[in-house]
N, C-alpha and C positions, 0 to 999 in steps of 0.2 A: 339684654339691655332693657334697665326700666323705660317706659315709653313717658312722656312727657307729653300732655293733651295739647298744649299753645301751642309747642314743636311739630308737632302731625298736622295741625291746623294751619301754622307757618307753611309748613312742605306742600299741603294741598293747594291754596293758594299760589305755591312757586309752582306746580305742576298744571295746573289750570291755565298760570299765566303764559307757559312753556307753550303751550299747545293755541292759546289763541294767538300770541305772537307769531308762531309759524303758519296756519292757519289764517288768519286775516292780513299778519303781514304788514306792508306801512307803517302809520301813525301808532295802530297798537304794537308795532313792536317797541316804536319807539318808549313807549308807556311802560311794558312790561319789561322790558331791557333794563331798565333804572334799576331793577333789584331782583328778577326771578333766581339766574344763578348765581349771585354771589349770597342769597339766600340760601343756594344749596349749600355751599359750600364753606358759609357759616355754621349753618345748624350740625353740618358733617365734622365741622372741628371741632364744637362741641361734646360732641358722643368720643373723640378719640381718649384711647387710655393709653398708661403705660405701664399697665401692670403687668402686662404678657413681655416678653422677651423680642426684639425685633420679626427673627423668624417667625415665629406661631401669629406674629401682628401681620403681616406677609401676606400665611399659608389663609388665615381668616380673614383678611381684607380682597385676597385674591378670588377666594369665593365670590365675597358678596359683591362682588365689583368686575371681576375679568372674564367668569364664570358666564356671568349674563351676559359679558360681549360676544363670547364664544356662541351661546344659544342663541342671540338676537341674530349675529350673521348668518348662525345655519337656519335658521326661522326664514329671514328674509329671501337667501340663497333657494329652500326648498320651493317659499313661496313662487317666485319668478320662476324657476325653473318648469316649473305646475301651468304657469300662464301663459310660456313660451313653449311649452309641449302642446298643450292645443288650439296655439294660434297658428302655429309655423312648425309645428314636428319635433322629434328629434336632432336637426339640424338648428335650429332656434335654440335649443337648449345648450348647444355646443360651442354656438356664436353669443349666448348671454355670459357662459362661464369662463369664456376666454376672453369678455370686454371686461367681469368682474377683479379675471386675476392681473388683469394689465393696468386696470385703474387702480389695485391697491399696490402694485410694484411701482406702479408710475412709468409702465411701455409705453403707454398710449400717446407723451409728450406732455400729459398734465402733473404738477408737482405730487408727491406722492402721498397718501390721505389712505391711512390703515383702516379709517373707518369715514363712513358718508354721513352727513346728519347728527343725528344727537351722540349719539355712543361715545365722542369724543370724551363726551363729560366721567363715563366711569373708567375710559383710560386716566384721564387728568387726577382724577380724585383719586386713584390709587398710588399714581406716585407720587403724587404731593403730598400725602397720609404718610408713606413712609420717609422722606425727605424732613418732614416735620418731627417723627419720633426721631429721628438720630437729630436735628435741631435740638430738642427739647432734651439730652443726652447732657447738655450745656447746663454748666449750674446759673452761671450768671444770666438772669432775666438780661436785664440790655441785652448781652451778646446775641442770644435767643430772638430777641425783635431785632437786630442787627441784621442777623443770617435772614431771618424771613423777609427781612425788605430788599436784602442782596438779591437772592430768588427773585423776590418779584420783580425788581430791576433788570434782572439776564433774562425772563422770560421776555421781556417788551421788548428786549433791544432782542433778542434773539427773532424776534416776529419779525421787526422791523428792518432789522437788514439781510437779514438768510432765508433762503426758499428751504426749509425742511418741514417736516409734518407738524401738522398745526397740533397737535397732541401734545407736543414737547414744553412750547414756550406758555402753555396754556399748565399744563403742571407744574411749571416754576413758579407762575406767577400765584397760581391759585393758593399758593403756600403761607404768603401772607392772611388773606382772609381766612385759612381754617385757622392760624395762630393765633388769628384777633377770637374764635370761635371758639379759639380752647379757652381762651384768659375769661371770656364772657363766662364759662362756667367756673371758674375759678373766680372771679371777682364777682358775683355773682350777687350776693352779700351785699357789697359796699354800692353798688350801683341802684340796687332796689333802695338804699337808705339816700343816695342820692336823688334819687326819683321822687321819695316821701318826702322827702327836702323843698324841694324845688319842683312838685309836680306839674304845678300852673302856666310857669315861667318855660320849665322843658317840653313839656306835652304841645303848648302852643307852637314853640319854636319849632320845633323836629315836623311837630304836621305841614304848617305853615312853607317849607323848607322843601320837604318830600313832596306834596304835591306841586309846588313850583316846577321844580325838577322834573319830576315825572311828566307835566302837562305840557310843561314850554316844548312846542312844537321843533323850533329850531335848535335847540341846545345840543350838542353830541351825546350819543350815547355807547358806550362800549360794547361791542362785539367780543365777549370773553373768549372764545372759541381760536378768533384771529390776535387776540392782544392789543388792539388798536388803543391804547390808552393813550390821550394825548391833553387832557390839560389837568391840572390839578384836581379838580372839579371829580372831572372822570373815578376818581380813586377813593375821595371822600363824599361824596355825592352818593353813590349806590350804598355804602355803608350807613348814610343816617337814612334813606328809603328804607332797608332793614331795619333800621330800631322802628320805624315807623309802622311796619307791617307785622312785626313782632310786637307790639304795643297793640294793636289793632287785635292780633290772635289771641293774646289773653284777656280781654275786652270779651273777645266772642265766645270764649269757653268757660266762662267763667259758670254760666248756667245752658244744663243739658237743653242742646233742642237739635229739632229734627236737620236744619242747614248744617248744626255743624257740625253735628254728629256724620250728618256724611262727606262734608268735606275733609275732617279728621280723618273718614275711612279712605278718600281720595289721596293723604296723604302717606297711610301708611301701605298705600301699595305703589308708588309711587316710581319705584324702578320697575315694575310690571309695567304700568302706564308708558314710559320711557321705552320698553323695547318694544310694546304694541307699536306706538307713534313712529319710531323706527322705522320698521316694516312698511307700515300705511302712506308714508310720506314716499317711500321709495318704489309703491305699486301700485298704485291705485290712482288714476286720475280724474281727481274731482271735478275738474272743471268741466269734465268730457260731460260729465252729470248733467251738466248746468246747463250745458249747450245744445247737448243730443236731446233732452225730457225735459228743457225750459222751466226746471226747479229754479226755484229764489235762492240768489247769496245765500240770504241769510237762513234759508232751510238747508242748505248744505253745510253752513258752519255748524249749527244745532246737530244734524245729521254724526257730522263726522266727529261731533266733542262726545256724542252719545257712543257711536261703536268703538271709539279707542277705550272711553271708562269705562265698556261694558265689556270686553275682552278683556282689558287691563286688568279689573277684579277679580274676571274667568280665571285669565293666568295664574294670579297671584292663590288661587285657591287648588291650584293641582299641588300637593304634599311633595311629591316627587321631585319636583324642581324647589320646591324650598330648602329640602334637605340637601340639595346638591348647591344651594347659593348660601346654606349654611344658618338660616331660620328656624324657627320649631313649626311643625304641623298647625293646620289651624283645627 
């Protein structure tokens, strides 16, 4: 897959944002919510092809996307397991892997959640990817934007009235945005000629718009994970934040320099970052930091954006797990 500098830039910026949102939490989620993941999930409909055969699109998306769920849980599983053997024994580790296997069956009485945390997102992204190649099977464009609004429709009511795993309603919906992601590279073209068109008038508006958005405190903001989509806003709102951020990225890349060259690199490991933060959100408590050794907020947020990038890239640089999530070596 040729790599695309604005697009790595885009994803570094959604992974940045992923992680202070969770991380500081509040007001910045609110902020970062406007567009982190439908940024993914855009840029992810962009790269889809259909030149492979359904299967092989599967057996290669199931790598790059299922493969890593499988290693993040046994990642996270080993981690805990290692913390609760020398706080508490053998016995601790016995009582961590029977609360883990009862929270992902749903014994415990909480509805049932295959995965905690982020990971959601490369369940969702894999089956919306293929939900969308048998979409895109459809000659007729309409019918094609038809089926993907149908999807995203049964994902929000599916949220909204059924207690099932938030994985599900979350990959119907996601369906629409990678379709809006494919057509962006396919019209691709007419859009940049619209833009030359009407630069002053667009660029104003869409900034103008996105930071309203983004900033106003009280506005709603979707939670794509649970589907809470509930006004109109909600649906076109984070879509023009994306053109906005995406406008922003090729601005920034236009000439080589040091931020963005490694924001670029931030972006192109980006599912590495995704299973470190995983892990770290679900073992480590920060706050214990902050309490017990009277560190500053804000040196722990610094602290902790530094060891997730800085493992993230580690990850991202053992060959062995690239070849197994279906990458080339570096």
């Amino acid at each position: 897959m040729r790599r695309i500098d604005y697009l790595d830039f885009a994803k570094g910026i959604a992974i940045i944002s992923v992680l202070l949102g969770h991380i500081i939490d509040g007001y910045c989620w609110q902020i970062v919510s406007s567009y982190h993941v439908f940024l993914f999930f855009i840029i992810s409909g962009y790269f889809i092809s259909t030149r492979d055969t359904l299967s092989d699109y599967a057996y290669k998306r199931g790598r790059s996307l299922l493969f890593p769920v499988v290693f993040g849980e046994a990642l996270f599983v080993a981690v805990q397991s290692c913390m609760f053997f020398f706080s508490k024994g053998s016995a601790g580790v016995v009582s961590f892997l029977k609360a883990y296997i009862d929270n992902r069956l749903g014994l415990n009485g909480t509805p049932i959640n295959y995965h905690q945390g982020v990971l959601w997102f490369f369940w969702a992204l894999f089956c919306s990817s293929l939900i969308l190649r048998v979409i895109l099977k459809l000659k007729s464009k309409k019918l094609q934007f038809v089926s993907a609004a149908l999807s995203f429709v049964a994902g929000v009511a599916l949220a909204r009235f059924l207690d099932i795993p938030f994985e599900i309603p979350a990959s119907l919906a996601s369906v629409l945005y990678l379709y809006l992601g494919y057509n962006l590279k396919a019209n691709k073209d007419r859009i940049k000629r619209f833009f030359t068109r009407y630069k002053t008038v667009a660029t104003a508006a869409i900034t103008v718009f996105s930071l309203v958005y983004m900033f106003t405190p009280f506005m709603h903001k979707v939670d794509f994970a649970f589907c809470d989509f509930l006004y109109v806003e909600d649906i076109f709102g984070p879509l023009i934040c994306v053109v906005f951020i995406l406008m922003l990225s090729q601005l920034a890349t236009r000439k080589k320099n040091l931020p963005a060259t490694v924001i670029n690199e931030i972006g192109k490991v980006s599912l590495y970052i995704l299973i470190i933060h995983y892990c770290e959100m679900n073992t480590i408590d920060w706050m214990y930091l902050n309490s017990a050794f009277n560190i500053p907020v804000i040196c722990i947020v610094l602290i902790r954006l530094a060891v997730i990038l800085a493992l993230g890239y580690g990850l991202s640089r053992i060959n062995l797990l690239r070849r197994i999530f279906g990458q080339k070596p570096v």
